[in-house]
N, C-alpha and C positions, 0 to 999 in steps of 0.2 A: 404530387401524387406520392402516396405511401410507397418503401418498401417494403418492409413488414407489415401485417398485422396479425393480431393474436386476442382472443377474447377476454374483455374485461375482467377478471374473476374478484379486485377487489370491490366495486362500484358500479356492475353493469347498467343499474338504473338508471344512470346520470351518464355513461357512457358507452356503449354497446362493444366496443373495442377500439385497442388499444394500436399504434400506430408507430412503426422506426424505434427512436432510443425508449420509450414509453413501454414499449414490447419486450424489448429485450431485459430490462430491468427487473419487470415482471418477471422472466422465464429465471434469469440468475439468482430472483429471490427464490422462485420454486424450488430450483436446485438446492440453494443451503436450509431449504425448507423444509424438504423430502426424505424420509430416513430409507436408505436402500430395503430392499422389499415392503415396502408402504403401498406401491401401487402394483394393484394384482398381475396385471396382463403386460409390465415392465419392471421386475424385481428388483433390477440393476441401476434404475434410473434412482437419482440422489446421490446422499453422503452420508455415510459412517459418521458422524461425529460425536455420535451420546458415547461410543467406548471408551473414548478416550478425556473427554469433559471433565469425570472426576480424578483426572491425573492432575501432579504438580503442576503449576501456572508456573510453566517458565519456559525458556526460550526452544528446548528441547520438545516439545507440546506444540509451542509456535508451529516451527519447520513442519511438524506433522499436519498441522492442520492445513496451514498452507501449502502443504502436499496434495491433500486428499482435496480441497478447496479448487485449487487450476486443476486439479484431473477432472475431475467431476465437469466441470464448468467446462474445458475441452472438448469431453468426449460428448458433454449433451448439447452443449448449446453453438454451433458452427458459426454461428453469424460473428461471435466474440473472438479477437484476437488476444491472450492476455498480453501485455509488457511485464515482462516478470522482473526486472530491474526495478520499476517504481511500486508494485503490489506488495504488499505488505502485511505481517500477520503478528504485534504484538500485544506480548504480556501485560494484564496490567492488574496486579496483584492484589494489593490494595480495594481494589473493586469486582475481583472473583470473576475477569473477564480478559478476552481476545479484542481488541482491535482490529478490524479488517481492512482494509482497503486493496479494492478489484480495481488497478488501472485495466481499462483496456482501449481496444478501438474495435470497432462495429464496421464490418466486411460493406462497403459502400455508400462509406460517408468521408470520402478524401482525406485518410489521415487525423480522422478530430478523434481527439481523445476524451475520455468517459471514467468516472469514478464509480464505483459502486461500497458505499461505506455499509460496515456492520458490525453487531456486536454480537459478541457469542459469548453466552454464558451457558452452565453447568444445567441452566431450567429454559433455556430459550437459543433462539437462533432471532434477531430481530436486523430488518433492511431499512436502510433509507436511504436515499437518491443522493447523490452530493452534482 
């Protein structure tokens, strides 16, 4: 039996909802998805990150991001624990983009740990499950 679940939003055709780490995946893409006041009746909910996208791609930028990245992801989404020791946020110049990686663990599931990979660039925020 499920502990989470949470509605489909990318696929509900083929899947009505979505179920444990599937769920929450979902909810962390939301989050780097969301630009703060995006959603009317939760202005707070998201991340700031178009401000700062066309600043220098360097490690100074990183820290920011991966600042505003575990706050966000803290303060919205509880189920997530991050490990800030393995998450990670970098430069990668050459290609006008962030590297992300969200270690974390998921509030009861004994200790397993979870990735959540992404890339951020200057025109996109894009997720994918690792």
């Amino acid at each position: 039996m499920a502990i989470y679940t949470d509605v489909n939003q990318t696929t509900p055709y083929e899947k009505a909802k979505l179920e444990d780490v599937q769920a929450v995946f979902q909810a962390i893409e939301n989050i780097l998805s969301t630009r703060t006041t995006e959603r009317f009746f939760n202005p707070a909910f998201g991340i700031d990150l178009e401000s700062i996208l066309f600043d220098q791609i360097d490690d100074l930028t990183a820290l920011e991001i991966f600042t505003r990245v575990t706050n966000a992801i803290q303060q919205f989404e509880p189920r997530v624990v991050i490990d800030f020791g393995q998450t990670t946020v970098l430069p990668d110049e050459e290609n006008n983009k962030y590297d992300v990686d969200i270690v974390f663990f998921i509030r009861g599931f004994d200790g397993q740990k979870f990735v959540f990979q992404d890339s951020i660039t200057n025109d996109q925020v894009e997720g994918a499950v690792a």
